[in-house]
C-alpha positions in Angstrom: 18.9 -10.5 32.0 18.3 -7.0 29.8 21.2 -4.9 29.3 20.9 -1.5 27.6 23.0 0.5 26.0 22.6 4.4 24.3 25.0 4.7 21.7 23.8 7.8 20.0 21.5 7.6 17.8 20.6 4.1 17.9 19.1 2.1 21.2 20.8 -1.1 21.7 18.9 -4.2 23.4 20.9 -7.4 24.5 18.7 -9.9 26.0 20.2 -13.1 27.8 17.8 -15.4 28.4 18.4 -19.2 30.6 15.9 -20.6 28.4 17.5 -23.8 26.9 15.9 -23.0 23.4 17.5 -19.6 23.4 20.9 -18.6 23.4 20.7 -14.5 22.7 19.1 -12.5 20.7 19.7 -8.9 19.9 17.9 -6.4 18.9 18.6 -2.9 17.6 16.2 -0.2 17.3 16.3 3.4 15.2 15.0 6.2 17.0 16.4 8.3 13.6 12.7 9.5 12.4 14.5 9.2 8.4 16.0 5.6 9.4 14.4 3.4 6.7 14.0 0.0 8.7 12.3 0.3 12.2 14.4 -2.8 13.1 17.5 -3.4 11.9 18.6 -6.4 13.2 17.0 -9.5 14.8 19.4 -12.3 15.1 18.8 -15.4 17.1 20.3 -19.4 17.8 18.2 -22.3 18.7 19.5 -24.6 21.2 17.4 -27.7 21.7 18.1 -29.0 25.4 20.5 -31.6 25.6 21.9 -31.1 21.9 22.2 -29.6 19.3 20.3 -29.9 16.3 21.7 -32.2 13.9 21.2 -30.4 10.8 23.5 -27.6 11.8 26.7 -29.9 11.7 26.0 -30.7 8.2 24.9 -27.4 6.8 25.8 -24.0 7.7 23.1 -22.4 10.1 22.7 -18.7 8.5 19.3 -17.4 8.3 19.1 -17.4 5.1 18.5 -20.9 5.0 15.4 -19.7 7.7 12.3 -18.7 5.9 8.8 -16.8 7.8 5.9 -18.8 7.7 3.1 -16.5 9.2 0.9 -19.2 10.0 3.3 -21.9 11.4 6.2 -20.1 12.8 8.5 -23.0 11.4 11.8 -23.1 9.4 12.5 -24.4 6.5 13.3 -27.8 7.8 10.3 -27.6 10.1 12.2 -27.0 13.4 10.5 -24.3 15.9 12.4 -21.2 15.7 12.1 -20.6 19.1 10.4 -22.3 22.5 9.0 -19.8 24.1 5.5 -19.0 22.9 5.1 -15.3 23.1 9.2 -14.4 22.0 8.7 -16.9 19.5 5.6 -14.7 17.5 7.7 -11.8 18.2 10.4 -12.6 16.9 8.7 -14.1 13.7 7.2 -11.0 13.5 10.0 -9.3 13.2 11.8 -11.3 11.1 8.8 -11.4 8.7 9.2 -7.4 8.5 12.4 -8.2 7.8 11.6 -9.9 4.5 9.1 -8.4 3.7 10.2 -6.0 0.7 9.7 -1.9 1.5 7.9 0.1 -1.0 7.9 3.6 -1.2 4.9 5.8 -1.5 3.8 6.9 -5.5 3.0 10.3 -5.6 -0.2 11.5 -6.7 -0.1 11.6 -10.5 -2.9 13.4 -12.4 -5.0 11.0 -14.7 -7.6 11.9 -17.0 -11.1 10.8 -15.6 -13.6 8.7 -17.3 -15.9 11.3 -18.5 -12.8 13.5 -19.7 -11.2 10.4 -21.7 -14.0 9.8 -23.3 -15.2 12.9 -23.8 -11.4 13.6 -25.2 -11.8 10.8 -27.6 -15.4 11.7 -28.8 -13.6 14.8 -30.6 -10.0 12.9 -31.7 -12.3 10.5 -33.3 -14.8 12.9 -35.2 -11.6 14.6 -36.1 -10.1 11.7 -37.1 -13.0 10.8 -39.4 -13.4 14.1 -41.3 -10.0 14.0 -42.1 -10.6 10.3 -43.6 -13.6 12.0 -45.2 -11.3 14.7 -46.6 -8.6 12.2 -47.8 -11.3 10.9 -49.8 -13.2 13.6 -51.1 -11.0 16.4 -51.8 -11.5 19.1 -54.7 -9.3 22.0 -56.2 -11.9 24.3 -55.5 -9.7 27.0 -55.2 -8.7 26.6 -58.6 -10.2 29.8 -60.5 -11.9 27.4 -63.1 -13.4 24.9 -60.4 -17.0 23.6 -60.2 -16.4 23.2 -56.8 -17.5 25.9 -54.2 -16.5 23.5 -51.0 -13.4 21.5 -50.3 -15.1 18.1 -50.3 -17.0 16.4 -52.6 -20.2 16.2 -50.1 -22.6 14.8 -52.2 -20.6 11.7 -53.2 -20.9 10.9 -49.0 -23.6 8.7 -47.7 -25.4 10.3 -44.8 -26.2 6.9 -43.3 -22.6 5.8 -43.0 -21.7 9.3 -40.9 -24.8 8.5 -38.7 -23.4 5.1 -38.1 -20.1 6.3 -37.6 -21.2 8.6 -35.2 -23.2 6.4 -33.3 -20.4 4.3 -32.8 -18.5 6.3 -31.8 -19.9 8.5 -29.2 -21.6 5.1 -27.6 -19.0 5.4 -24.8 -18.9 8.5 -24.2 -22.6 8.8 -23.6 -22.5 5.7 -21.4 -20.4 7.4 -19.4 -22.1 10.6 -19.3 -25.1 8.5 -18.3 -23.7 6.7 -15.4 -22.4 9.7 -14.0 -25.8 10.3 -13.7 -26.7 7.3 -12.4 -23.9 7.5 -9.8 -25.2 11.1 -8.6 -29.2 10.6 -8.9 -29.9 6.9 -7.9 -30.0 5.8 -4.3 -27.7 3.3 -2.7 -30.2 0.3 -2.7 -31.2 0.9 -6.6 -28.0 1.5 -7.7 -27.6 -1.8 -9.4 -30.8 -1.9 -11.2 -30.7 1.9 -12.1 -27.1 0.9 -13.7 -28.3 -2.4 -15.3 -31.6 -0.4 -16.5 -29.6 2.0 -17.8 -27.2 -0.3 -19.8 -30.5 -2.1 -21.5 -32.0 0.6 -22.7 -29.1 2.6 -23.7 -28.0 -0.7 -26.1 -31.8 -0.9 -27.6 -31.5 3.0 -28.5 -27.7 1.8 -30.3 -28.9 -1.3 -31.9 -32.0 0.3 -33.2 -30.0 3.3 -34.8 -27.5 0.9 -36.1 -29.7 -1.5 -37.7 -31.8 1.8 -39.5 -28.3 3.1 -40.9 -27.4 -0.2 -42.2 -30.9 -0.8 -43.5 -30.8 2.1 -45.5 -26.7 1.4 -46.5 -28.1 -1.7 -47.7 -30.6 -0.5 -50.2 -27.9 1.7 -51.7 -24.9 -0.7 -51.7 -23.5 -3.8 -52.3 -24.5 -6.2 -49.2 -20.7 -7.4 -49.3 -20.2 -3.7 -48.2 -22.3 -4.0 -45.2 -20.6 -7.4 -44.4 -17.5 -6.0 -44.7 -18.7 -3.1 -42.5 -20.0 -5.3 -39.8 -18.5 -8.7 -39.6 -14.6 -8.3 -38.2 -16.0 -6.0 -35.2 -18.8 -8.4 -34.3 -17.0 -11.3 -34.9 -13.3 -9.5 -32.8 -16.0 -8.3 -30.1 -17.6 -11.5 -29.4 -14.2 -13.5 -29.4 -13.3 -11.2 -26.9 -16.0 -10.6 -24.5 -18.6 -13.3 -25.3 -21.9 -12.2 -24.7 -21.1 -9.6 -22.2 -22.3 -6.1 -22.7 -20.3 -3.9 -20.7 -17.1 -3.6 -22.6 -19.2 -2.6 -25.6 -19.9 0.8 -23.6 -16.9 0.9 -21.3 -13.6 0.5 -21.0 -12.6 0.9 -18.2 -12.1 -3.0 -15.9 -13.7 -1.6 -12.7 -16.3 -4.0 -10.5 -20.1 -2.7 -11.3 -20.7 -2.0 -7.5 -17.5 0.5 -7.8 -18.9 4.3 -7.3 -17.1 7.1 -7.8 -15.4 8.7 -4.6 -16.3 12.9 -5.0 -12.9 13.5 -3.6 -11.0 11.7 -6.5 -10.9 12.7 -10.3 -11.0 9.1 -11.3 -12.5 5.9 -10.8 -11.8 3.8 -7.9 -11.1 1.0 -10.2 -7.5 0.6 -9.0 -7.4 -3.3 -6.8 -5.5 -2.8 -3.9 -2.5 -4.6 -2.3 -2.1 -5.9 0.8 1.7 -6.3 1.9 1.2 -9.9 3.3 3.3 -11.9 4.9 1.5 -15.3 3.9 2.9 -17.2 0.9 -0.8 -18.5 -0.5 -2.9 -14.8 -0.4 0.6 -13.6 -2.0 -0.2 -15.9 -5.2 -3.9 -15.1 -4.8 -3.4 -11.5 -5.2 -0.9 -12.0 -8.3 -3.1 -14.0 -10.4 -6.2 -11.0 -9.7 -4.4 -8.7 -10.7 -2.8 -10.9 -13.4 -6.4 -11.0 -14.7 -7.2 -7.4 -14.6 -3.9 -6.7 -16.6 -5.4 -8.5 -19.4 -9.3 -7.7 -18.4 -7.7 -4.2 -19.4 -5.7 -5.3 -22.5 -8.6 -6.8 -24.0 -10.4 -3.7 -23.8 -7.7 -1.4 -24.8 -7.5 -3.3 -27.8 -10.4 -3.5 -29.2 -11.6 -0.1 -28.0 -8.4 1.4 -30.5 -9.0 -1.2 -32.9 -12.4 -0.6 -33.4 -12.3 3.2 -33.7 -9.5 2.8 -36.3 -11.6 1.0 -38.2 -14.9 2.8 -38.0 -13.3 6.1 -38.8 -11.0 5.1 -40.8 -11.5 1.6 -42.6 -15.7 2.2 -43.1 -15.4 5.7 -45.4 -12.8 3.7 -47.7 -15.4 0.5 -47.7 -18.5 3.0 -49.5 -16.2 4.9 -52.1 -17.7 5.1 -54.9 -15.7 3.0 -58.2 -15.5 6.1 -60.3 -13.9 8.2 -57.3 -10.2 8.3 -57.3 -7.9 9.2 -54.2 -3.9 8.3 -53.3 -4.4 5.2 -51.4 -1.0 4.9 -50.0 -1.8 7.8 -48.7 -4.9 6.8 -47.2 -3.8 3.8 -45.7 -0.8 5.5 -43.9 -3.0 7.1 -42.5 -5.2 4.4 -40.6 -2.4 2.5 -39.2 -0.9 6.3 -37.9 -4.2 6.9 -36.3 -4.3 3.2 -34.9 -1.2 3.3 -33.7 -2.0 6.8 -32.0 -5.2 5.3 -30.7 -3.7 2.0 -29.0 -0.9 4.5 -27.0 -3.6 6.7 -25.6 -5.9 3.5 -24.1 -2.6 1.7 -22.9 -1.7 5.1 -21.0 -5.2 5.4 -19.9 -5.6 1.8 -18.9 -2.2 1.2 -17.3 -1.7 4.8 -15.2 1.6 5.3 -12.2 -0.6 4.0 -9.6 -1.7 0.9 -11.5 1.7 -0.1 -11.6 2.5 0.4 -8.4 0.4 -1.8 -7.0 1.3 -4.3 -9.4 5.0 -3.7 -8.8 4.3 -3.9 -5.0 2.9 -7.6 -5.5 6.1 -8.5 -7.8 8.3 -7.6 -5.4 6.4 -10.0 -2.9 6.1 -12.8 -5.0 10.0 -13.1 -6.1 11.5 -15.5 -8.4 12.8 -18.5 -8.7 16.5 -19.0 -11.2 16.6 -23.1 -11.8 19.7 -24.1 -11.3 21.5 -27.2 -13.3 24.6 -27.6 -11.3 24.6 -26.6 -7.5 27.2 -27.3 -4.6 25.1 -26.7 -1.7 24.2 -29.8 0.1 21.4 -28.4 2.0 18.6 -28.4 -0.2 15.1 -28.2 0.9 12.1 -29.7 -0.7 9.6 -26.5 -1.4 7.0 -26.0 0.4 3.5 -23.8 -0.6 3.0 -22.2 2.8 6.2 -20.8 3.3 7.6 -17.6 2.5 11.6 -18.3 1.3 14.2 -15.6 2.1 16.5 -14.3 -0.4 19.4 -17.7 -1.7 17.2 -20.6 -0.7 17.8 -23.3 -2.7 14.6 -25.8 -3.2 13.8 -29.0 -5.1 10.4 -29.1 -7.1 9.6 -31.8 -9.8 13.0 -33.0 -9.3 14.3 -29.6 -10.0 16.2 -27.5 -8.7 15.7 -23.4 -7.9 17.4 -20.6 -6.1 15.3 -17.9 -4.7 15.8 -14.0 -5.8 14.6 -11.0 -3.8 14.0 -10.4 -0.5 11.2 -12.6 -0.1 10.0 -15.4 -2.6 6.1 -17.0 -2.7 5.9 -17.7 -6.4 6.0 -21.3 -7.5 8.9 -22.9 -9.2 8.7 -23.5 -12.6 5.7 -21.6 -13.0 5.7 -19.4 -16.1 2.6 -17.2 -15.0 4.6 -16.2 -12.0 7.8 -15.3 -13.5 6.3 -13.5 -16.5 4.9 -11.3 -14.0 7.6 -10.5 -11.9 9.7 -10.2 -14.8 7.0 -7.5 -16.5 6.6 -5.9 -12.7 9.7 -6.2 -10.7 10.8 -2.8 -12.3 7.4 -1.0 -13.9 10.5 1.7 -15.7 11.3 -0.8 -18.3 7.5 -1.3 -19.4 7.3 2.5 -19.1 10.5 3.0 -20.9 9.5 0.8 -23.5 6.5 2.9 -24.5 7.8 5.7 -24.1 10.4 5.0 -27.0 7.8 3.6 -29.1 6.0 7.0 -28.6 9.0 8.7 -29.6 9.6 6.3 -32.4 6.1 7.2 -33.9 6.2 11.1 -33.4 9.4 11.2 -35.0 8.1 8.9 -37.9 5.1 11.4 -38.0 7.4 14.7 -38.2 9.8 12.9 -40.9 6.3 12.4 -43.0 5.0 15.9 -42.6 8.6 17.3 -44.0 8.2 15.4 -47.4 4.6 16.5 -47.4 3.7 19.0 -49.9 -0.2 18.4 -50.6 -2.5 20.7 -48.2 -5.1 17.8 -47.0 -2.0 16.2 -46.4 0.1 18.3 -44.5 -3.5 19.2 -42.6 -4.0 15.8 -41.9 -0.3 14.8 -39.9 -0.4 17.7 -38.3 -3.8 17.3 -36.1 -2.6 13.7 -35.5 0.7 15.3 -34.0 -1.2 17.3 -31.6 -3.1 14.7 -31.0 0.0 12.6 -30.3 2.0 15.1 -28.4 -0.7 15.0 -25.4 0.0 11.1 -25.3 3.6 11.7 -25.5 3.3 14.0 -22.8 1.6 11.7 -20.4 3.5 8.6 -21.0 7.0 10.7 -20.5 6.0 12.1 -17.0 5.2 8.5 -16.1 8.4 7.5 -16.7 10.0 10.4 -14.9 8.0 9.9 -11.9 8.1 5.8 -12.1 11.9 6.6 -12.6 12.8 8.5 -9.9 11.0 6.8 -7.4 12.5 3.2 -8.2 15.8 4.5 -8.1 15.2 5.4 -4.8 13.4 2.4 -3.6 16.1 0.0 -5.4 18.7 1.8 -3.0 16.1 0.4 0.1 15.4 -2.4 -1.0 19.7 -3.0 -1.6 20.6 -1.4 2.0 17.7 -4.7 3.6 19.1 -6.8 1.9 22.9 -5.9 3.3 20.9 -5.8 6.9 19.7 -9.5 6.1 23.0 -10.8 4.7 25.3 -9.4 7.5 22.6 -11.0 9.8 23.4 -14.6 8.3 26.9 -13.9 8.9 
């Protein structure tokens, strides 16, 4: 028997059924196009025939105590949920939207392209470098009584170690350029091998340049020089990366058979999500993207860390003895441009939409709290296929852990699991976090310029501020945005979780 009833806004539907495994079940419906859930309410009472089930007169039978296995359609305890065959999936589907968290939509955020990052940091570094140079080999030529007609002692600088700082650093950038190419001119089929071609060739043409400069750096310097020169960046790179090529050229973590789409201004190296409802592709999905976080920490690293020290570690390594320059000064100086470095990769390799979708897979995975002293008798014994509602209480490794969130697929006790809902469950705190170093390390750059007085000096903090400020500016619209939108989807994801609790009432 159906019985409706129009109460306004919202279209009420009582079913009765005579089936002896069903006692009611009600479901309300929103026809309010800003309502947030498309059902709000799916209750329902099993009712084995002749009895009822045992477990109920021992523990209390809320749904929270229920949890939404897509595959099985089982509770906790392994009871059916319901007899009938087709009201059963519906209703499991249903209650599986329940759980399932709600995430609202990231808007488009402008990020700088491959080509344009590069290309971006291409000039910041040659910048970077001159001013290294100039920290090094400044005159007084404007002094009236000078031999100096320039402002830098050019002759004392080795035209081999500028080649090989050059090289290195416009390797990437070229790469990129290249591929670009590659991506437009190449047909579908030889796409790999025009890429892979490419790659080979373009390391030989490096290598070869490389091993001229420091040929030549070696007949005119001490070879501990060129060990110093060479040695922490091979030896970083390969315990890094191994024997793989790619990150030598690019930075970026997207799959090689990844082209770019013409209608985006990025690479489509983003993974996606999928909002499942299964408890095993949940934890599949978390430790992919758990690699490509640190696929893209790796590389962020050592792409900062090896242009600090190539512009600004190399042109101290060749001074000459006799020369004499304020080393305090100098080495300020790297660590500022490191430092400035690191914050534009991080904000480059982590943009809003990044992490999104890695929020998106926190907020399906959950956490577990371990719990030393606990009441409740009904304790279940955790189970890998099933997704857990928000309050279950389980037993692993003769432990045991209450659920958080609306939903919970991680494992218990597992630290990879709860780092990563802890880094992802709210992507404003990582945000926040940067953001406040950023200010920290402007501010610490504007203190130093005040108490400047030397021209190179005051020359030399100021281009890194404005070389700063861009970073700054990026990193403190992600927060707005990430910011704004969380608060909003906190305020869902509180008003389903009052719709699930007043359900287990």
């Amino acid at each position: 028997m159906t019985d409706s009833i129009d109460r306004g806004n919202m279209f009420v539907i009582t079913t009765f059924s005579y089936f002896p495994a069903i006692k009611y079940s009600t479901i309300i419906v929103s026809n309010k196009a800003e309502d947030i859930l498309n059902i709000r309410y799916v209750s329902f009472c099993t009712m084995p025939s002749g009895r009822r089930n045992a477990s109920s007169r021992s523990a209390p039978t809320s749904k929270s105590q229920f949890s939404f296995a897509s595959s099985t359609g089982r509770s906790n305890s392994g009871d059916r949920v319901l007899g009938s065959g087709g009201d059963e999936k519906k209703i499991d589907d249903n209650y599986g939207k329940l759980l399932a968290p709600k995430h609202v939509p990231i808007p488009m955020v402008p990020v700088d392209g491959p080509l344009t990052f590069e290309a971006l940091s291409l000039v910041v570094s040659v910048v970077a470098a001159c001013l290294q140079l100039l920290n090094l080999y400044r005159t007084v030529w404007w002094l009236s009584h000078s031999y100096n007609s320039y402002s830098m002692n050019f002759y004392l600088i080795d035209p081999y170690l500028l080649t090989f700082i050059i090289t290195m650093i416009a390797r990437r950038f070229v790469y990129t350029l290249l591929r670009r190419f590659v991506d437009i001119s190449s047909p579908t089929r030889w796409f790999h091998i025009a890429q892979k071609l490419m790659r080979i060739i373009l390391l030989f043409i490096v290598l070869s340049i490389l091993l001229w400069c420091l040929y030549h750096m070696a007949e005119r310097h001490n070879i501990m020089k060129i060990f110093y020169l060479c040695y922490p960046s091979v030896f970083v790179y390969f315990l890094m990366f191994g024997v793989s090529i790619s990150p030598f050229f690019d930075m970026s973590a997207a799959p090689r058979h990844v082209k770019e789409d013409k209608r985006m201004k990025y690479l489509l190296d983003t993974p996606l999500h999928n909002c499942s409802l299964s408890a095993s592709a949940i934890r599949a999905e978390v430790s992919t993207f758990s690699t490509d976080f640190n696929r893209r920490l790796k590389r962020a690293l050592f792409a900062s860390s090896s242009t600090a020290y190539v512009c600004g570690i190399a042109p101290i390594i060749f001074v000459p003895q006799s020369l004499h320059f304020n080393v305090p000064w100098v080495v300020q100086y790297v660590v500022l441009f490191w430092l400035g470095r690191i914050s534009a990769h991080f904000a480059q390799a982590y943009p809003v939409r990044y992490c999104d979708v890695l929020h998106r897979a926190a907020l399906h995975l959950g956490r577990w709290i371990k719990i030393e002293n606990h009441n409740n008798t009904y304790v279940q014994v955790w189970n890998d296929g099933v997704l857990w509602p928000h309050g279950s209480v389980v037993k692993y490794n003769k432990e045991t852990y209450r659920s958080e969130g609306l939903c919970t697929a991680a494992e218990p006790g597992n630290r990879n699991h709860c780092r990563f809902h802890t880094l992802f469950s709210n992507p404003t705190m990582l945000l926040c976090s940067l953001l406040g170093l950023q200010l920290l390390f402007v501010g610490a750059q504007l203190f130093i310029l005040i108490r400047t007085t030397e021209w190179y000096q005051v020359l030399s903090m100021t281009l890194l501020l404005v070389i700063n400020y861009y970073t700054l500016f990026k990193v403190a619209r992600d927060y707005l945005v990430c910011w704004k939108v969380y608060r909003a989807e906190q305020i869902i994801q509180g008003k389903c979780q009052m719709v699930i609790n007043s359900n287990t009432q």
